[in-house]
MDAnalysis code that builds the backbone (N, CA, C; Angstrom):
import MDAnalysis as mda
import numpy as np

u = mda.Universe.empty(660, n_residues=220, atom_resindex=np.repeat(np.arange(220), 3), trajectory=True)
u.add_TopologyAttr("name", ["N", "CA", "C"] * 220)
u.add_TopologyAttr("resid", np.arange(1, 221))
u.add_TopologyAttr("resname", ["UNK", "UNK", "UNK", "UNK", "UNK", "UNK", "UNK", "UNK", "UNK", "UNK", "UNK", "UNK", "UNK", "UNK", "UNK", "UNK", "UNK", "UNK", "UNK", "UNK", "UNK", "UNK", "UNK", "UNK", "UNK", "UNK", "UNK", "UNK", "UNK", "UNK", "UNK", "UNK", "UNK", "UNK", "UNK", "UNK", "UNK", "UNK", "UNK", "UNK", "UNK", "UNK", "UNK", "UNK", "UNK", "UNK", "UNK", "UNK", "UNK", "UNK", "UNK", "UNK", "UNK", "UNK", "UNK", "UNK", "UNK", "UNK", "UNK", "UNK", "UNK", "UNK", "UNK", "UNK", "UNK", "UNK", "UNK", "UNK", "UNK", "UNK", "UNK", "UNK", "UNK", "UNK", "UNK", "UNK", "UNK", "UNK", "UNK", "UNK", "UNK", "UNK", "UNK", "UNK", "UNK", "UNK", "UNK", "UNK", "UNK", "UNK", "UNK", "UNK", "UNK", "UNK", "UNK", "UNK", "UNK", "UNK", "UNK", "UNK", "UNK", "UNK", "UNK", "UNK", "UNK", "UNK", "UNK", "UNK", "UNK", "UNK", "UNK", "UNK", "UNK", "UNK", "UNK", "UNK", "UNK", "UNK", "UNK", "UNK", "UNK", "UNK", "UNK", "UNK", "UNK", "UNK", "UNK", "UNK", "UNK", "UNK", "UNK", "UNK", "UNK", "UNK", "UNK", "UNK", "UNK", "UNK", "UNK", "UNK", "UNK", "UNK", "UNK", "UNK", "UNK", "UNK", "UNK", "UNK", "UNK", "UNK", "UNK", "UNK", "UNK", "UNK", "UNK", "UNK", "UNK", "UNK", "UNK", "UNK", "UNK", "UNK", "UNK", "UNK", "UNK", "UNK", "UNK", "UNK", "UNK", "UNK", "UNK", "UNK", "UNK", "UNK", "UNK", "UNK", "UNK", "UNK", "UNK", "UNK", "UNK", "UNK", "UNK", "UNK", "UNK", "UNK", "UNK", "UNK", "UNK", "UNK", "UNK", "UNK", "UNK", "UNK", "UNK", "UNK", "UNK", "UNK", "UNK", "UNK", "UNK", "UNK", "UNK", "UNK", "UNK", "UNK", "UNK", "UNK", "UNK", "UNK", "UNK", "UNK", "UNK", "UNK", "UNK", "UNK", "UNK", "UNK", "UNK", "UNK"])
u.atoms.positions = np.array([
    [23.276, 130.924, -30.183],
    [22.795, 129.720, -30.858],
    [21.695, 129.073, -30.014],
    [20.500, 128.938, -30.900],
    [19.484, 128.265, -29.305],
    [19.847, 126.818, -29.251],
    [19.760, 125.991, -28.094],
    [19.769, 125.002, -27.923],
    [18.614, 124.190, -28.162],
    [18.884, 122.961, -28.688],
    [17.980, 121.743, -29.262],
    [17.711, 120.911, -28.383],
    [16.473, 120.545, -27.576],
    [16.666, 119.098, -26.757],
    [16.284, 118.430, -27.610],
    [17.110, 117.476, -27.638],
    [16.740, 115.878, -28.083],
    [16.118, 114.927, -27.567],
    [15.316, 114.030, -27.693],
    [14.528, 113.291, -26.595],
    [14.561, 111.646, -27.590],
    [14.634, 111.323, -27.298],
    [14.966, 109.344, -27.409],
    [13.768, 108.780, -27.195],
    [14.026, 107.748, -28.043],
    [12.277, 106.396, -27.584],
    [13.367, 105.713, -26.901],
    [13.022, 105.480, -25.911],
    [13.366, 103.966, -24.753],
    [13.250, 103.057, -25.276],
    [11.927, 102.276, -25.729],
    [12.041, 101.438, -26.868],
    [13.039, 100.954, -27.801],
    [12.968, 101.998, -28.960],
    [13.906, 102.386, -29.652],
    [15.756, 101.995, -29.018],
    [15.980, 102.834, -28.272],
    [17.350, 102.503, -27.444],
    [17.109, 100.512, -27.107],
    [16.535, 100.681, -26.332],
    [16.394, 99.258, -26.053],
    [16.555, 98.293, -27.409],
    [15.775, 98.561, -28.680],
    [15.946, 97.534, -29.244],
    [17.049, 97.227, -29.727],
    [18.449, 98.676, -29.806],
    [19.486, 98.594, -30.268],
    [20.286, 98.092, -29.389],
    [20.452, 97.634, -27.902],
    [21.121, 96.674, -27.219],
    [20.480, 95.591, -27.295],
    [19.294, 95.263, -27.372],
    [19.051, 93.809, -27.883],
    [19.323, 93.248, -28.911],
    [19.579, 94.063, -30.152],
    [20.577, 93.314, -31.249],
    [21.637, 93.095, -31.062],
    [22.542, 93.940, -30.091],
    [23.813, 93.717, -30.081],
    [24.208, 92.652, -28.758],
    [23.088, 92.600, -28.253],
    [23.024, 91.342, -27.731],
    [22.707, 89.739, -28.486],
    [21.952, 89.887, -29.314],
    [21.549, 88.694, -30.171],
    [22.792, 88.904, -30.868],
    [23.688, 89.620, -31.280],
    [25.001, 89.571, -32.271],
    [25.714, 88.958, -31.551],
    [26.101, 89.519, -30.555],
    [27.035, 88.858, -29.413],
    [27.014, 87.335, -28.823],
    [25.862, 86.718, -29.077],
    [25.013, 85.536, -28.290],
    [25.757, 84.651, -29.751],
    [25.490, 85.233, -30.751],
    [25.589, 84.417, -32.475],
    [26.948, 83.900, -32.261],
    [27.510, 84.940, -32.093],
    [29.647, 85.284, -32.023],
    [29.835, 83.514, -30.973],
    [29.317, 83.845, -30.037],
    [29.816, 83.035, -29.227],
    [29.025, 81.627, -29.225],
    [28.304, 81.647, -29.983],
    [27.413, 80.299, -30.145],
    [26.491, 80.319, -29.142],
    [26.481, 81.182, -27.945],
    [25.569, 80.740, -27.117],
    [24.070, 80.846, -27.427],
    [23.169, 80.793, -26.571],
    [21.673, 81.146, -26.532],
    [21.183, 81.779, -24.967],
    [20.094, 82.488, -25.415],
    [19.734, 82.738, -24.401],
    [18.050, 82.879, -23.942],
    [17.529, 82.419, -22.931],
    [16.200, 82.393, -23.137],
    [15.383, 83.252, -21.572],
    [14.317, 83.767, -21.560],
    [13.971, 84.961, -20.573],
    [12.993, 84.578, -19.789],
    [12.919, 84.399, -18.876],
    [11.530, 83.662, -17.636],
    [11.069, 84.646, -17.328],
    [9.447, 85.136, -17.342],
    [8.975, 86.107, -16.545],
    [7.366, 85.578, -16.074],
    [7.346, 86.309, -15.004],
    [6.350, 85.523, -14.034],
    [6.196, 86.389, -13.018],
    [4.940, 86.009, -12.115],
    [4.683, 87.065, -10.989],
    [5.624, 86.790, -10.166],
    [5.557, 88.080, -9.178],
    [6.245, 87.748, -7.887],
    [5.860, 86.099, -7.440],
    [6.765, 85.604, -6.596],
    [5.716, 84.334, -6.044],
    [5.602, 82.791, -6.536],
    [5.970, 83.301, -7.840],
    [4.873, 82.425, -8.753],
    [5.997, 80.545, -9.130],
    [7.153, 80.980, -8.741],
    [8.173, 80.116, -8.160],
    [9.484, 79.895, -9.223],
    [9.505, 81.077, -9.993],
    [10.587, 81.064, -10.741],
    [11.860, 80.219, -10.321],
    [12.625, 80.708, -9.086],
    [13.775, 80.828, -8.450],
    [13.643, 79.346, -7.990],
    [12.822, 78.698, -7.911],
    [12.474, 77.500, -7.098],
    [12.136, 76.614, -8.444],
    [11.898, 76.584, -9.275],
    [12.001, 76.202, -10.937],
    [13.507, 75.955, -11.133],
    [14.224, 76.990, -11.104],
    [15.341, 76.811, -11.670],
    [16.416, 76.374, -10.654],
    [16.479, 76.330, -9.514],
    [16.859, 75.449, -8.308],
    [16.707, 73.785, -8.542],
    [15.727, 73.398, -9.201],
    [15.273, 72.314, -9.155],
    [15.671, 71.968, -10.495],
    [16.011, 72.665, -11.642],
    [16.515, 72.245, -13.147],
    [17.959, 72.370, -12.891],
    [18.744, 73.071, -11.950],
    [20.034, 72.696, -12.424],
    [20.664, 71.836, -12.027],
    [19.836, 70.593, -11.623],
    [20.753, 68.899, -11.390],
    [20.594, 68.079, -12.545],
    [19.160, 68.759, -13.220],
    [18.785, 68.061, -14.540],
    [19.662, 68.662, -15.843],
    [20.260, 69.788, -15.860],
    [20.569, 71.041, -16.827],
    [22.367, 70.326, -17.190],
    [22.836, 69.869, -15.413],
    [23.877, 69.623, -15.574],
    [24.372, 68.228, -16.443],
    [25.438, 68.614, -17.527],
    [25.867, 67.530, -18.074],
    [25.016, 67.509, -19.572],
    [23.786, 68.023, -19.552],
    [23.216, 68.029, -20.800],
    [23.504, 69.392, -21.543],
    [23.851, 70.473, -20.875],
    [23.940, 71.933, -21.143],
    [24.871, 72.457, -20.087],
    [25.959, 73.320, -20.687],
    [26.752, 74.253, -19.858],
    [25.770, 75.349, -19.790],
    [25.542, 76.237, -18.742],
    [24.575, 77.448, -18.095],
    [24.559, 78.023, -17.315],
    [24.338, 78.994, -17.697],
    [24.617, 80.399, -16.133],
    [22.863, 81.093, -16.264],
    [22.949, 81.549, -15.289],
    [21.646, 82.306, -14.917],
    [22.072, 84.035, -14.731],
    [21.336, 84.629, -15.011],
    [21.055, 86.055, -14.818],
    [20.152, 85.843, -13.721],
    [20.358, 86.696, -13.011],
    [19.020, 86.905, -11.746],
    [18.738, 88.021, -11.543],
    [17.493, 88.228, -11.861],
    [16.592, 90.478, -12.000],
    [16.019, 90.262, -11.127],
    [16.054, 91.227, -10.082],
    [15.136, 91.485, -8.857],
    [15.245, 93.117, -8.653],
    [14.189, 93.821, -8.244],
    [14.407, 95.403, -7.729],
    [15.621, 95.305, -6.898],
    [15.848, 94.302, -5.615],
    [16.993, 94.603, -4.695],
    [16.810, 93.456, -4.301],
    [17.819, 93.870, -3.593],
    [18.585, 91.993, -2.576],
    [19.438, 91.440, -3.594],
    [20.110, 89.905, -3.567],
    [20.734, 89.190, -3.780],
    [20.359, 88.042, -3.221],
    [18.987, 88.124, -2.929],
    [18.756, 86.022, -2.013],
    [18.778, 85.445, -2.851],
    [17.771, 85.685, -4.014],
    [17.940, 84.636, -5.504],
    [18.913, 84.360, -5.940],
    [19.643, 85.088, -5.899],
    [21.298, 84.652, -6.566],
    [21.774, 83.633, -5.732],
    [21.572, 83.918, -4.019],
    [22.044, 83.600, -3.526],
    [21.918, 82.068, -3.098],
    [20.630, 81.684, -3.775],
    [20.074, 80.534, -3.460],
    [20.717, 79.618, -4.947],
    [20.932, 79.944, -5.785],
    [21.388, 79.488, -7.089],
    [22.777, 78.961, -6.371],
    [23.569, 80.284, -6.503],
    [24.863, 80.055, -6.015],
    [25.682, 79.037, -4.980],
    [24.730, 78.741, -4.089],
    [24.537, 77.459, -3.181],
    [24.653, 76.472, -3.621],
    [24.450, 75.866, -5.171],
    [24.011, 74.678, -5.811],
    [25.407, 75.101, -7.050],
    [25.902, 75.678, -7.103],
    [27.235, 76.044, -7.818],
    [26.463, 76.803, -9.010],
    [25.655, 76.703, -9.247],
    [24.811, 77.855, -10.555],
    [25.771, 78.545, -10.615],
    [26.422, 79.216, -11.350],
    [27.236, 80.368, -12.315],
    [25.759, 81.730, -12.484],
    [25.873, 82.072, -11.306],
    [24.715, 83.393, -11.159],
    [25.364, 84.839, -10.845],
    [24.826, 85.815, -11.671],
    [24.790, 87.124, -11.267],
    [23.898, 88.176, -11.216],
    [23.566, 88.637, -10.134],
    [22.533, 89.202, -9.866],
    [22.364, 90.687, -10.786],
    [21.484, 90.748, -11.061],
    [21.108, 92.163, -12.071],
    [20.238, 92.765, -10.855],
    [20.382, 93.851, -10.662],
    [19.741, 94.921, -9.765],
    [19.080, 96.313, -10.780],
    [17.617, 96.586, -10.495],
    [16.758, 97.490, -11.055],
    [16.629, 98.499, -10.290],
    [17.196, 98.881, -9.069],
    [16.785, 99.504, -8.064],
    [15.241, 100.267, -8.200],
    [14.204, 99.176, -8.389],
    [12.740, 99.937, -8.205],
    [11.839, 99.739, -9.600],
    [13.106, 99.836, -11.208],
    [11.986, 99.108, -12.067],
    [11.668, 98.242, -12.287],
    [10.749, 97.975, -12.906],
    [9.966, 96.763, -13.126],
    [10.138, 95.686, -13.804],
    [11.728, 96.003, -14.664],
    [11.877, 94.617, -15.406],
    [12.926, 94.944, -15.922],
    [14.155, 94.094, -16.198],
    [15.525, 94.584, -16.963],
    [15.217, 94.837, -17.922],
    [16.322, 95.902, -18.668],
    [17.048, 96.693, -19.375],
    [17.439, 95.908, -20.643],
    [17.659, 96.036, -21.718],
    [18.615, 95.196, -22.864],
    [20.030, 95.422, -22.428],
    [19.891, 96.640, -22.212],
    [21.596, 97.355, -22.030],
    [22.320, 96.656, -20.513],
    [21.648, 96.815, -19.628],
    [21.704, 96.116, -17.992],
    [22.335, 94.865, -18.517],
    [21.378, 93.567, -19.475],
    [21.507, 92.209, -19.246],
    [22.859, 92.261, -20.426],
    [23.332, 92.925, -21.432],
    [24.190, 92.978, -22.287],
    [25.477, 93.204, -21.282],
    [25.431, 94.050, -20.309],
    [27.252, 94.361, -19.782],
    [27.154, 92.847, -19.058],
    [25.986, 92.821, -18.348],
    [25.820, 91.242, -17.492],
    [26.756, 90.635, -18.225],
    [26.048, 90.080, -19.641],
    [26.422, 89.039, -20.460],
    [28.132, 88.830, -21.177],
    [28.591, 90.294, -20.955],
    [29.736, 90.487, -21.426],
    [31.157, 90.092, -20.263],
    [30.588, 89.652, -19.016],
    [31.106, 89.516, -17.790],
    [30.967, 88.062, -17.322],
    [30.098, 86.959, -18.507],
    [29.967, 85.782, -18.438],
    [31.029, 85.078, -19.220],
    [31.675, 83.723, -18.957],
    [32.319, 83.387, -20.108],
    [31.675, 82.754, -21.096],
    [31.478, 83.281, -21.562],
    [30.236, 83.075, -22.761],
    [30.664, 81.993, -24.007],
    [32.227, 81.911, -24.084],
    [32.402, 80.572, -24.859],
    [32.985, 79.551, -24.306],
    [32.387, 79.050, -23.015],
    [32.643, 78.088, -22.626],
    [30.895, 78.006, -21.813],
    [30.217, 78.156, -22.532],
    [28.519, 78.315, -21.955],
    [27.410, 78.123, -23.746],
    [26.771, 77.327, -23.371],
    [25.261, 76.611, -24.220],
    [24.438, 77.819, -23.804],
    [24.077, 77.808, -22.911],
    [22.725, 78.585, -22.248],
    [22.700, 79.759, -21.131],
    [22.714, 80.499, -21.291],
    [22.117, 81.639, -20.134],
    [20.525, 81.565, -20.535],
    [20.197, 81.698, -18.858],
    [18.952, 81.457, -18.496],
    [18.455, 83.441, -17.799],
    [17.676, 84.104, -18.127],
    [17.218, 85.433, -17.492],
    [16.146, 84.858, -16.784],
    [16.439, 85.396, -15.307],
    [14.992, 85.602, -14.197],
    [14.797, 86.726, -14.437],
    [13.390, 87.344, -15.216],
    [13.062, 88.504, -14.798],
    [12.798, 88.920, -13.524],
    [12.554, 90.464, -13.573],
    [11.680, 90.693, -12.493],
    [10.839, 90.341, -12.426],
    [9.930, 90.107, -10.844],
    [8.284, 89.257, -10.448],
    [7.537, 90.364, -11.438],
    [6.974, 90.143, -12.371],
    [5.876, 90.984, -13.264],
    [5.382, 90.431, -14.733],
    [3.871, 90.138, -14.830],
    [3.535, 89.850, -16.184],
    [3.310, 90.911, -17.057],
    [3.568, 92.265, -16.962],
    [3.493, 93.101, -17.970],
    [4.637, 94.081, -18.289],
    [5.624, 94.548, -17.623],
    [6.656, 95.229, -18.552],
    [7.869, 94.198, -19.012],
    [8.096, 93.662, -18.376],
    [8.933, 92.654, -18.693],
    [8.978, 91.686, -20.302],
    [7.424, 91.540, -20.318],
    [6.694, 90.867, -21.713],
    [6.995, 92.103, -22.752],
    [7.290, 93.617, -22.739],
    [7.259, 94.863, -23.151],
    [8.592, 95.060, -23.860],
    [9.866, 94.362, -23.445],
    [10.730, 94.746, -23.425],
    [11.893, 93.727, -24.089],
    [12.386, 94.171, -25.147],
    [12.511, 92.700, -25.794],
    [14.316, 92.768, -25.031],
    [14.991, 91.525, -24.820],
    [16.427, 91.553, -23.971],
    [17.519, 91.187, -24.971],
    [17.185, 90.804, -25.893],
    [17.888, 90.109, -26.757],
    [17.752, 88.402, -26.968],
    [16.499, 87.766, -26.084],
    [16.611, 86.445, -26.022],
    [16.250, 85.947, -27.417],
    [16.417, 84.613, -26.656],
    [15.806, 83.511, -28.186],
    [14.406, 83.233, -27.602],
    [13.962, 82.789, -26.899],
    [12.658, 82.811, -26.633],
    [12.407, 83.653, -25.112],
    [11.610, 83.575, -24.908],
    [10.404, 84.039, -23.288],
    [9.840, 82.967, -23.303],
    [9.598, 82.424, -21.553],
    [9.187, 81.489, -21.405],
    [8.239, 82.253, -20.150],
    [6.751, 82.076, -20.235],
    [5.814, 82.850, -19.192],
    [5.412, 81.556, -18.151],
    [5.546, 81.648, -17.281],
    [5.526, 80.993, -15.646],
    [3.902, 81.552, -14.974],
    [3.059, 80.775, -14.730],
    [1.897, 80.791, -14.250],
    [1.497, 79.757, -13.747],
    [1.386, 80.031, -11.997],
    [1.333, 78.871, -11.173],
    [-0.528, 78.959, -10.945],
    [-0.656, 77.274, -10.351],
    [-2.051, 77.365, -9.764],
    [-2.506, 78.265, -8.576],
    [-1.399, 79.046, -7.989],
    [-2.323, 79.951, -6.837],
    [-2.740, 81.053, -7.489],
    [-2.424, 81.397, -8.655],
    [-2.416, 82.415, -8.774],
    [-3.703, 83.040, -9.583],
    [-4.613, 82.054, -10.003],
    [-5.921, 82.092, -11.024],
    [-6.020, 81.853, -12.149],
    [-6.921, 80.707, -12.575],
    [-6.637, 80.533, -14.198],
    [-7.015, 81.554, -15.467],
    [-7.286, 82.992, -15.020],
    [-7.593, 83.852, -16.017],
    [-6.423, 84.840, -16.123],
    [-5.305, 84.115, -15.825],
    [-4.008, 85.385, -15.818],
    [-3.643, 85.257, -17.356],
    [-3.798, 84.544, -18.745],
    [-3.569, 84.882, -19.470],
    [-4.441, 85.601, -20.237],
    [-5.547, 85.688, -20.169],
    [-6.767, 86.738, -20.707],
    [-6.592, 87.493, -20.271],
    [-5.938, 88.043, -18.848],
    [-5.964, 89.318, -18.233],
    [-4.518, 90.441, -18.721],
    [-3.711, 88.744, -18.940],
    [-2.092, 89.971, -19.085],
    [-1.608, 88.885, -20.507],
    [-2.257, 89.237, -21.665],
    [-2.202, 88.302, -23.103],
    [-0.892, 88.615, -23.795],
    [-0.203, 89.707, -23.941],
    [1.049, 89.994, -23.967],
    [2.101, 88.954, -24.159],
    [2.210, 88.786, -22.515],
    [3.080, 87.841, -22.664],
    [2.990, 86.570, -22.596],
    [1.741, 85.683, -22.504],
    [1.639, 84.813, -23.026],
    [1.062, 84.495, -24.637],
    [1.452, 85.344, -25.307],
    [1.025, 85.740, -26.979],
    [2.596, 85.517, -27.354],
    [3.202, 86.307, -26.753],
    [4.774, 86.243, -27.240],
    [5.441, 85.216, -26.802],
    [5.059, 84.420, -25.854],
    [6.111, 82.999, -25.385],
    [6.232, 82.075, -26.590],
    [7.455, 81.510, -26.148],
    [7.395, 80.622, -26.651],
    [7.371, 79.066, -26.222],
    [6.985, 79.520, -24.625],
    [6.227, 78.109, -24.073],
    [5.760, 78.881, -22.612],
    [4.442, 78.181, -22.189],
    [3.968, 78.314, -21.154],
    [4.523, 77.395, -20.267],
    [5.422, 77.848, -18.554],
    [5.165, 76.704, -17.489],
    [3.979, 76.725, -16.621],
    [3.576, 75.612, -16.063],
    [1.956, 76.161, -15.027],
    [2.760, 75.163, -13.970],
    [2.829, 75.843, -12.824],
    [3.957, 75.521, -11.791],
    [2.826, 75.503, -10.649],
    [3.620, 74.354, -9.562],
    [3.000, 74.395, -8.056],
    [1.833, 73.350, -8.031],
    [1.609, 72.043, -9.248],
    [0.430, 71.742, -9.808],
    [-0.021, 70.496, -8.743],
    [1.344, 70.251, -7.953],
    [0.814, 69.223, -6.566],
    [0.420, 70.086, -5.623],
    [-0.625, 71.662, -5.929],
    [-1.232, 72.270, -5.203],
    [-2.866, 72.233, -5.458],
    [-2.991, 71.112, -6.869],
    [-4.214, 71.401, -7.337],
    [-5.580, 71.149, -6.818],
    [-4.829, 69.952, -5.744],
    [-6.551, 69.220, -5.343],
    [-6.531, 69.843, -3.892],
    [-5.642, 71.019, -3.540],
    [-5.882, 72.078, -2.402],
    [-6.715, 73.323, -3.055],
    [-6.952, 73.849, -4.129],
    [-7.235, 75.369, -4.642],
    [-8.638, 74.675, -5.379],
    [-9.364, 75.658, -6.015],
    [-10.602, 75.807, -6.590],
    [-9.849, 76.080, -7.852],
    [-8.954, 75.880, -8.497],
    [-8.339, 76.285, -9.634],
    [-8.461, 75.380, -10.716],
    [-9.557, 75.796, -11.841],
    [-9.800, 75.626, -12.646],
    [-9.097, 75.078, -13.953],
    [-8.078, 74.008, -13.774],
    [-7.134, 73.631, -15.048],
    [-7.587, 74.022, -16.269],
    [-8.899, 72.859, -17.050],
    [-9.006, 73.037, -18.255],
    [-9.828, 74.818, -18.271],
    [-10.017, 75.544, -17.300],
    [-10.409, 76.738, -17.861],
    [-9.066, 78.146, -18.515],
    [-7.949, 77.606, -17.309],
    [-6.667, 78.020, -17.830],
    [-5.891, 77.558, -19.053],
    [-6.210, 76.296, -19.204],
    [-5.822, 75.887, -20.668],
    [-6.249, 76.722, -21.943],
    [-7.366, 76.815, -21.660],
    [-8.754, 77.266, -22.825],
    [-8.263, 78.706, -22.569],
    [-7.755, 79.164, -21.937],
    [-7.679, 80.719, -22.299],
    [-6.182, 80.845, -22.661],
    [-5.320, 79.796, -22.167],
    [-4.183, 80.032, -22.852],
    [-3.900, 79.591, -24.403],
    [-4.971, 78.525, -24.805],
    [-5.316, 78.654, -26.242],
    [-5.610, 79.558, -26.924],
    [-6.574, 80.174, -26.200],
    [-7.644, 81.804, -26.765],
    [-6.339, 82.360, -26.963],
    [-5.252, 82.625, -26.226],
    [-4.606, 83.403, -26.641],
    [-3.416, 83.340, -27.606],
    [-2.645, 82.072, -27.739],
    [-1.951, 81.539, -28.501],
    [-2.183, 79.613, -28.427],
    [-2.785, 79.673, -29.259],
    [-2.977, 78.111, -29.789],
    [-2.411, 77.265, -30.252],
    [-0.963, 77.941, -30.378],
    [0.278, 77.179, -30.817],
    [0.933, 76.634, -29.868],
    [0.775, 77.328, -28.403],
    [1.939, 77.308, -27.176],
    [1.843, 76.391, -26.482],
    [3.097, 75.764, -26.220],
    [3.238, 74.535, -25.378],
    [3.156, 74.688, -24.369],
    [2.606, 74.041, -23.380],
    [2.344, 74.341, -21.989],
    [2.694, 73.075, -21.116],
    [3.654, 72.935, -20.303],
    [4.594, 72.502, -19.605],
    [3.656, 72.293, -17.777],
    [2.817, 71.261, -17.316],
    [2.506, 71.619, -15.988],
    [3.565, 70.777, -15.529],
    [3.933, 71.335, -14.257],
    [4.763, 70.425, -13.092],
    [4.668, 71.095, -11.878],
    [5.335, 70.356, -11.048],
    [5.505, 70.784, -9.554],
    [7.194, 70.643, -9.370],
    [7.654, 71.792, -9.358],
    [9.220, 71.727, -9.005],
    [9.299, 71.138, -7.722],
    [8.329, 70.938, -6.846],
    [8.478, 70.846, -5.296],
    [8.811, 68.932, -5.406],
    [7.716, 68.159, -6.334],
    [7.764, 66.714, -6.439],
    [8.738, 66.549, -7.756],
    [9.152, 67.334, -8.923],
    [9.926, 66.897, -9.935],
    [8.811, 66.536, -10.937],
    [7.940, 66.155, -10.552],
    [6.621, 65.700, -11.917],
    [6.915, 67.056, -12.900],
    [7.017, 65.796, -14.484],
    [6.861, 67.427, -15.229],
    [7.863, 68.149, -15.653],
    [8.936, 67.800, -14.624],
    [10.552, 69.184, -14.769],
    [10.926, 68.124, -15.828],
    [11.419, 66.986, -16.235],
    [12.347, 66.729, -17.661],
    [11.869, 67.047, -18.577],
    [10.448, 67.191, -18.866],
    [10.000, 67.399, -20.061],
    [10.520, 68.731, -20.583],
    [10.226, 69.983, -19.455],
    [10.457, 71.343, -20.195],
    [12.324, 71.363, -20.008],
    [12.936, 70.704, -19.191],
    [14.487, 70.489, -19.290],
    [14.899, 70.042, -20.504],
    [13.817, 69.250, -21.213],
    [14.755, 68.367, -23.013],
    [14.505, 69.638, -23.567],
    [12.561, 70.200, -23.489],
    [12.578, 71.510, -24.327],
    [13.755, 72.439, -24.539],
    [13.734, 73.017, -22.985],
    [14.562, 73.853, -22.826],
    [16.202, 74.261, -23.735],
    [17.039, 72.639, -23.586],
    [18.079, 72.284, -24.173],
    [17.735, 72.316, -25.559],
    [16.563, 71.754, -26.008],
    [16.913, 70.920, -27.441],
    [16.040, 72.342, -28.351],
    [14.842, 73.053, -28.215],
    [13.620, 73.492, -28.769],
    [13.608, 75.200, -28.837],
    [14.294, 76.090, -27.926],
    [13.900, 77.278, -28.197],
    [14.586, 77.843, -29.221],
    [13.789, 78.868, -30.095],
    [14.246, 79.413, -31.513],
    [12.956, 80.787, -31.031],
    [14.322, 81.890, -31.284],
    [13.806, 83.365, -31.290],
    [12.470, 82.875, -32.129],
    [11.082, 83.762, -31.234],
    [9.629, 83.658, -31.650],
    [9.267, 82.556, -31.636],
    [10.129, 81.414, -30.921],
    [9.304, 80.262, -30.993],
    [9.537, 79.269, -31.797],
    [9.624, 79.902, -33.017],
    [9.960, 78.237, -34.223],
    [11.443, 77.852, -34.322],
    [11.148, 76.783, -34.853],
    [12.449, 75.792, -34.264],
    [12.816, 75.639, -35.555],
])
């Protein structure tokens, strides 16, 4: 009898644990929403700084994606965050299937919100749908105001922009209204959130969002 290889879309696979993740999320009432951002760019230090604001308005746990280590978790966990670290050993951005056993290991009906740290990356991560209700794309001032013309993806698919580190502005040559204007060019609908997690300017606003506003693709 000759043998048949079979070969799979990744994609494909993927999108079938992200439904059964969005099924699972329905079951239990929860939500869930996906941060991705460069290395650097101060994710972990974002959400350090939202969970004094998070608490009492929203029950929430965090996912934390990194290639390796456990410091991010570990820095959550310090502040009582309900964190578990997701490990890629080397790719570039979680799995549907990875963040689904995660999620099945959370107590998920006694939880509003899980929060996903991707991995540091603006392009596979934006690639890969997890099962969330929205993506939220993180782009700080060190990093150049043409990062959404360059990597449009995933700021096309958010459903809100943060622009983080912004009590860095009158140190950098960084161009605000030119980063605005291209994050229009690219979606003209998207809310864009500046603050400095370091001073708090800025963090309640995307904290009410956060709680009250995300709806898979954005609309509410």
């Amino acid at each position: 009898m000759t043998e048949i290889k079979v070969y799979r879309d990744l994609m494909g696979a993927n999108a079938e644990w992200a439904e059964k993740t969005r099924t699972l999320l329905a079951e239990k009432g929860a939500r869930m929403v996906n941060i991705i951002g460069s290395p650097g760019c101060g994710k972990t230090t974002l959400l350090e700084r939202m969970a004094a604001r998070l608490a009492g308005r929203a029950r929430f746990a965090v996912l934390e994606g990194d290639v390796e280590t456990t410091k991010d978790a570990e820095r959550l966990a310090a502040l009582n965050v309900p964190v578990s670290q997701l490990i890629t050993a080397g790719a570039c951005h979680l799995e549907a299937k990875l963040v689904h056993y995660a999620l099945r290991d959370l107590p998920l009906d006694e939880l509003d919100l899980v929060i996903v740290e991707n991995v540091g990356n603006l392009v596979c991560p934006a690639e890969f749908d997890i099962g969330e209700e929205a993506k939220i794309a993180v782009l700080s001032v060190t990093e150049g105001e043409d990062k959404p013309v360059k990597y449009p993806l995933l700021f096309r698919e958010a459903a809100a922009a943060v622009l983080t580190k912004t009590d860095l502005l009158p140190y950098l040559p960084f161009q605000l209204d030119a980063c605005l204007g291209y994050l229009r060019q690219v979606n003209g609908t998207l809310p864009v959130f500046q603050l400095s997690a370091l001073t708090g300017d800025g963090l309640d606003d995307l904290v009410t969002w956060l709680v009250e506003k995300p709806r898979r693709g954005g609309s509410e």
